[in-house]
C-alpha positions in Angstrom: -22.3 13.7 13.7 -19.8 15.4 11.4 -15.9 15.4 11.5 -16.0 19.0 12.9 -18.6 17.8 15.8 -16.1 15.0 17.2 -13.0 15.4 19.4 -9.6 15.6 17.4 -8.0 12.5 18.5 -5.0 11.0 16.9 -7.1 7.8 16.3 -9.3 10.0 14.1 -6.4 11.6 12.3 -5.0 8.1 11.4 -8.0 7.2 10.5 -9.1 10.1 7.7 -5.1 10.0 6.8 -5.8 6.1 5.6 -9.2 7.0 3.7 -7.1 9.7 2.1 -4.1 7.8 1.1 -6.3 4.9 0.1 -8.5 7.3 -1.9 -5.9 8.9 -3.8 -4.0 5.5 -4.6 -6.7 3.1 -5.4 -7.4 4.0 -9.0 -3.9 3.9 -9.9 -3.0 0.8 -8.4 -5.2 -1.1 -10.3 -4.6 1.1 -13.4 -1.0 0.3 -13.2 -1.7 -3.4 -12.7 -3.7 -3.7 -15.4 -1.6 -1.6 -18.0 1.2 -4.1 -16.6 -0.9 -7.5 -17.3 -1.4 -5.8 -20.8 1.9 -5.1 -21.6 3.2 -8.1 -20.0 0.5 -10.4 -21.9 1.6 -8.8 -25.2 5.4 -9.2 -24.9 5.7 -12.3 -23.0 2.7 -14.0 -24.0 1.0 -16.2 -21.6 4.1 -16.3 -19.1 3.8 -12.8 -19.3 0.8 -12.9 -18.0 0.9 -15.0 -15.2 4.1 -12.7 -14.2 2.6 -9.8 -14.3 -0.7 -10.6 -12.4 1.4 -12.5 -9.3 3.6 -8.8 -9.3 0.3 -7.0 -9.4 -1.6 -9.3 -6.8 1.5 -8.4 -4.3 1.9 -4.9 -5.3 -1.6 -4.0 -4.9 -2.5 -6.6 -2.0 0.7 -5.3 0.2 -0.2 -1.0 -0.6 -3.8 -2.2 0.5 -2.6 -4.3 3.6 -0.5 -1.0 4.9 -3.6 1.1 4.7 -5.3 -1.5 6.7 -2.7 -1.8 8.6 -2.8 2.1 9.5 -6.6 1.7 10.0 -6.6 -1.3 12.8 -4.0 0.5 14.5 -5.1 4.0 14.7 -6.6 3.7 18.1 -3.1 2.6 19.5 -0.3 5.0 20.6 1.7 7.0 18.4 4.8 4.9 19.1 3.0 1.5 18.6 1.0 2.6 15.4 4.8 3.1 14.2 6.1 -0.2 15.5 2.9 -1.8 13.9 4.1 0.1 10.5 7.6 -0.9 10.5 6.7 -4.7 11.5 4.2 -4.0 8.5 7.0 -3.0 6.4 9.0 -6.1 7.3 6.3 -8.4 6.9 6.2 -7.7 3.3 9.7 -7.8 2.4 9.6 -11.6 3.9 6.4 -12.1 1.7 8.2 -11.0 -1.3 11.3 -12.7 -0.4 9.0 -15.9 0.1 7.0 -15.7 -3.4 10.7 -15.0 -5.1 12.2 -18.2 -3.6 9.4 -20.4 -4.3 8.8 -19.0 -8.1 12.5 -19.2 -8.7 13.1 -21.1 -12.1 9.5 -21.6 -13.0 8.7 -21.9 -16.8 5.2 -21.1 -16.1 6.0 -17.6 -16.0 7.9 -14.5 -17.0 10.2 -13.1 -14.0 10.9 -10.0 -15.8 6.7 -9.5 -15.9 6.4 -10.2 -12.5 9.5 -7.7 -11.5 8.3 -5.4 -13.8 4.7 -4.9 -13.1 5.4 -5.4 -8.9 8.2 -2.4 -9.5 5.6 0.1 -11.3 2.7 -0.8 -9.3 4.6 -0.1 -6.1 6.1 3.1 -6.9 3.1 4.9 -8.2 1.2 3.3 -5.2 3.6 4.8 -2.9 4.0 7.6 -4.8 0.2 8.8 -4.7 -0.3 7.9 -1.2 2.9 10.1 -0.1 1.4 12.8 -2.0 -1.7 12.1 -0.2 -0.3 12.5 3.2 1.7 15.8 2.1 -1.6 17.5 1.0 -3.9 16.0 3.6 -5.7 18.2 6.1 -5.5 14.9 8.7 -1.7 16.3 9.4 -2.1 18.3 12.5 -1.1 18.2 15.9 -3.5 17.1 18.8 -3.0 19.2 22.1 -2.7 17.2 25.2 -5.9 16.7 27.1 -4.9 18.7 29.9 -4.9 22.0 32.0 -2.0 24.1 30.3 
């Protein structure tokens, strides 16, 4: 059974809206994180590294969560799907708060790596999946299911 063969529901739209956002971001999330362990390994040396790589973990780990996020919730209705996302939203801006308060004043690692690569990984993450959604051919509206 092909796209075109099932119903339009708004489940489905979520649904090919994550596969496109995750598509389009994927690539260059890791790219990014890996450019930033490089960079961050060179200049910083081994604190560098272990920056960078907890900023990438959380950059990459939180893009990936909200795509899942979108996914497990797609079936839900419109206004919970966006509760879900801004509790979603929330949720990592405690996580982040959490790693930044436990990490604070560690010599093990570079903060500057870690804010660095976590600042560049996020941006071009969120940057490619708002692209994504812009171009996508999910964006459409559902009729109602009734007699009009």
């Amino acid at each position: 059974m092909s796209d075109a063969d099932k119903a339009v529901t708004h489940e489905l739209t979520v649904q090919r809206l994550a596969g496109e956002m995750f598509r389009a971001a994927a690539w260059a999330a890791l790219g990014t994180f890996a450019v930033g362990v490089v960079v961050s390994t060179v200049i910083w040396g081994t604190a560098g590294l272990f920056g960078s790589l907890i900023g990438g973990v959380i950059a990459v780990g939180s893009s990936f969560a909200t795509l899942l996020l979108m996914r497990k919730t797609a079936a839900l209705d419109p206004m919970f799907v966006m509760i879900a996302a801004l509790g979603g939203f929330m949720g990592k801006l405690i996580a982040l708060l959490g790693v930044v308060i436990l990490l604070q004043g560690q010599t093990w690692l570079e903060p500057k790596a870690l804010g660095i690569t976590l600042a560049a990984t996020a941006v071009v993450t969120s940057f490619l999946e708002a692209r994504a959604s812009r171009h996508s051919r999910s964006q459409m509206v559902v009729p109602a299911s009734g007699d009009a």
